[in-house]
Residue frames as qw, qx, qy, qz and C-alpha x, y, z in Angstrom:
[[0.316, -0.321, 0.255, -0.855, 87.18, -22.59, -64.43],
 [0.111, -0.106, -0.920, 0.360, 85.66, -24.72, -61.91],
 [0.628, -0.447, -0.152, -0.618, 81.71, -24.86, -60.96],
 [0.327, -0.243, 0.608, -0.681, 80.60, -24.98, -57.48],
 [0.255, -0.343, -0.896, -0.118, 78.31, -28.02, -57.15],
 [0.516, -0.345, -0.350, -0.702, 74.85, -27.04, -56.07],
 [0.257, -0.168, 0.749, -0.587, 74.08, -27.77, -52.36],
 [0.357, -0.368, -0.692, -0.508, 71.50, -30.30, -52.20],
 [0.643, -0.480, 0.040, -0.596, 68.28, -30.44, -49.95],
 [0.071, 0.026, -0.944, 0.322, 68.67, -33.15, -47.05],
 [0.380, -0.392, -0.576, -0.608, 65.43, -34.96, -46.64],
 [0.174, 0.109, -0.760, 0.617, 64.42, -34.66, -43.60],
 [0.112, -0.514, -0.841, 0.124, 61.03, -35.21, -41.27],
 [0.012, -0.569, -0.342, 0.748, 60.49, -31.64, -40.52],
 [0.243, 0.239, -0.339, -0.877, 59.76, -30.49, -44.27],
 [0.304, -0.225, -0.806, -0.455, 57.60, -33.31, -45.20],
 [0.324, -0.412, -0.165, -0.836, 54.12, -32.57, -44.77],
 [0.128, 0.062, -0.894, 0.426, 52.71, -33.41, -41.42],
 [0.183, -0.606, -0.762, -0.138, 49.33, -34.11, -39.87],
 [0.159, -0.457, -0.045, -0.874, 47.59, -30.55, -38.79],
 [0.062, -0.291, -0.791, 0.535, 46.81, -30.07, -35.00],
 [0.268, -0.581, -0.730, -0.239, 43.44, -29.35, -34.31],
 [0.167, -0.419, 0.384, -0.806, 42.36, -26.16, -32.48],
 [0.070, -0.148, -0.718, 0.676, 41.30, -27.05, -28.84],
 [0.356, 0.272, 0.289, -0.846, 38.22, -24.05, -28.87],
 [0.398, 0.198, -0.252, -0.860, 37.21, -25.54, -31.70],
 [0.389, -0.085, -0.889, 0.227, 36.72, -29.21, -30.62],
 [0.038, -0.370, -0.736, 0.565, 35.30, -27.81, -27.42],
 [0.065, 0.594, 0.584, 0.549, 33.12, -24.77, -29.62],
 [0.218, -0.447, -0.152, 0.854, 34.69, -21.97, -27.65],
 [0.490, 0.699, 0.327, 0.405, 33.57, -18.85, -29.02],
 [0.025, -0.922, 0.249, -0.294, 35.26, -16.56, -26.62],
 [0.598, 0.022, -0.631, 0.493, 38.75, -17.37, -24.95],
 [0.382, -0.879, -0.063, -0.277, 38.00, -15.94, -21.39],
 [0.537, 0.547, -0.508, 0.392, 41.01, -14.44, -19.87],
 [0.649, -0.460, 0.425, -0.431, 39.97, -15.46, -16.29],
 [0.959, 0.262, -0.112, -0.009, 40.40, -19.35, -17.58],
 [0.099, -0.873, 0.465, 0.107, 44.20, -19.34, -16.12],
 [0.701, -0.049, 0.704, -0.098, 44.56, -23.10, -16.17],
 [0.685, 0.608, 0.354, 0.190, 43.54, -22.95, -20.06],
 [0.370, 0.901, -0.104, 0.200, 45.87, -20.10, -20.89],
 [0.512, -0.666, 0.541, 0.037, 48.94, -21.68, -19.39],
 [0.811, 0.103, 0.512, 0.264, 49.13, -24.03, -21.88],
 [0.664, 0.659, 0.245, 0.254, 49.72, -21.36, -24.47],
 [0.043, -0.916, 0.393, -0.074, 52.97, -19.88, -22.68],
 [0.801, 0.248, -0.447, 0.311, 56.17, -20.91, -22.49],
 [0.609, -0.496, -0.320, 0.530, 58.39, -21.33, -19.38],
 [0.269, 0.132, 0.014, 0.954, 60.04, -17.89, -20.14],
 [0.219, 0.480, 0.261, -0.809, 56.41, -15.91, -20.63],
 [0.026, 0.322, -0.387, -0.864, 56.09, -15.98, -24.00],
 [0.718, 0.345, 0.367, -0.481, 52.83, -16.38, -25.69],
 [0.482, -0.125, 0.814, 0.301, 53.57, -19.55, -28.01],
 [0.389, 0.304, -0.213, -0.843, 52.49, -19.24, -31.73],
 [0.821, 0.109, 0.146, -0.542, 50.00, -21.39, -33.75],
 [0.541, 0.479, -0.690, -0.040, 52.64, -23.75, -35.24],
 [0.004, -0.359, 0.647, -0.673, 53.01, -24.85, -31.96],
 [0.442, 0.024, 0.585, -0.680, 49.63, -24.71, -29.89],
 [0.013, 0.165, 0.899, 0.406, 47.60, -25.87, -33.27],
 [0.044, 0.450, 0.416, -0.789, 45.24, -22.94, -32.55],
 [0.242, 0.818, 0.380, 0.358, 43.05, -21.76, -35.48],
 [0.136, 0.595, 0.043, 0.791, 43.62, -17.77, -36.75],
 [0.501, -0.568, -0.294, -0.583, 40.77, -16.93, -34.85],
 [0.693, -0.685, -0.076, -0.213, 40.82, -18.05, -31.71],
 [0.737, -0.028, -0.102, 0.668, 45.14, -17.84, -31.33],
 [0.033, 0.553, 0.164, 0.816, 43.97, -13.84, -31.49],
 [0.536, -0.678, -0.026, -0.501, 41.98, -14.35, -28.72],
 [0.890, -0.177, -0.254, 0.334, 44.43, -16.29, -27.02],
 [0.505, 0.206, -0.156, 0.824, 46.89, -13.46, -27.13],
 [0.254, -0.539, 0.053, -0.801, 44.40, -10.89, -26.21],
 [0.832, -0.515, -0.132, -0.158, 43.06, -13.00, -23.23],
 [0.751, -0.273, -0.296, 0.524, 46.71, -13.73, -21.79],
 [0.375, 0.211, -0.160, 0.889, 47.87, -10.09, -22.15],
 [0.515, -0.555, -0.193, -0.624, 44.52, -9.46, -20.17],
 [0.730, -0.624, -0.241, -0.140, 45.42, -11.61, -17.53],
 [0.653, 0.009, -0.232, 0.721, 48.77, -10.37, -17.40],
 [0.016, 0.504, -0.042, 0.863, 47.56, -6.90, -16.59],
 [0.652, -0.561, 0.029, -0.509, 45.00, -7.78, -14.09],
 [0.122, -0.538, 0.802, -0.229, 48.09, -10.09, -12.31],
 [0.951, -0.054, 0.065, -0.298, 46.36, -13.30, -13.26],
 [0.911, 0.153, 0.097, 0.371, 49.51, -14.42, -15.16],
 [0.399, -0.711, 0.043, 0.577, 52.84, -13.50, -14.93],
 [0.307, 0.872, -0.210, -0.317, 54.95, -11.41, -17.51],
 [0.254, 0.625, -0.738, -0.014, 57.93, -13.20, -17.05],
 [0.828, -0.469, -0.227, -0.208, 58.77, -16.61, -15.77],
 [0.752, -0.625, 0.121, 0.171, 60.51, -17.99, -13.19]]
């Protein structure tokens, strides 16, 4: 009876541990994201619409919460769109 060799891991850049972005608000000592701010809350969408997560932007908890709640605020009052182009 044969054994199956054991896949190994490939090392590769993406698992090994990398430097940690820095949140923006907290640098600048936001304490509220304001969802009027379109210019600032463009950076945290993607072409499509989507509201980009913290892996990504390098948002703190905190203030990637108010990110979401401040773009889906200015997506109701037509600041920003739903979809994009």
């Amino acid at each position: 009876m044969a054994q199956k060799a054991s896949p190994r891991k490939r090392p590769s850049s993406s698992s090994a541990p990398g430097r940690r972005k820095s949140c923006h608000f907290c640098k600048d000592k936001v304490t509220e994201v304001d969802y009027k701010n379109v210019n600032q809350l463009r950076r945290y969408i993607s072409e499509k619409g989507k509201i980009r997560n913290r892996r990504i932007t390098g948002a703190c908890r905190r203030h990637q919460r108010q990110v979401a709640v401040a773009v889906k605020r200015a997506r109701e009052v037509a600041l920003l769109p739903y979809v994009g182009d």
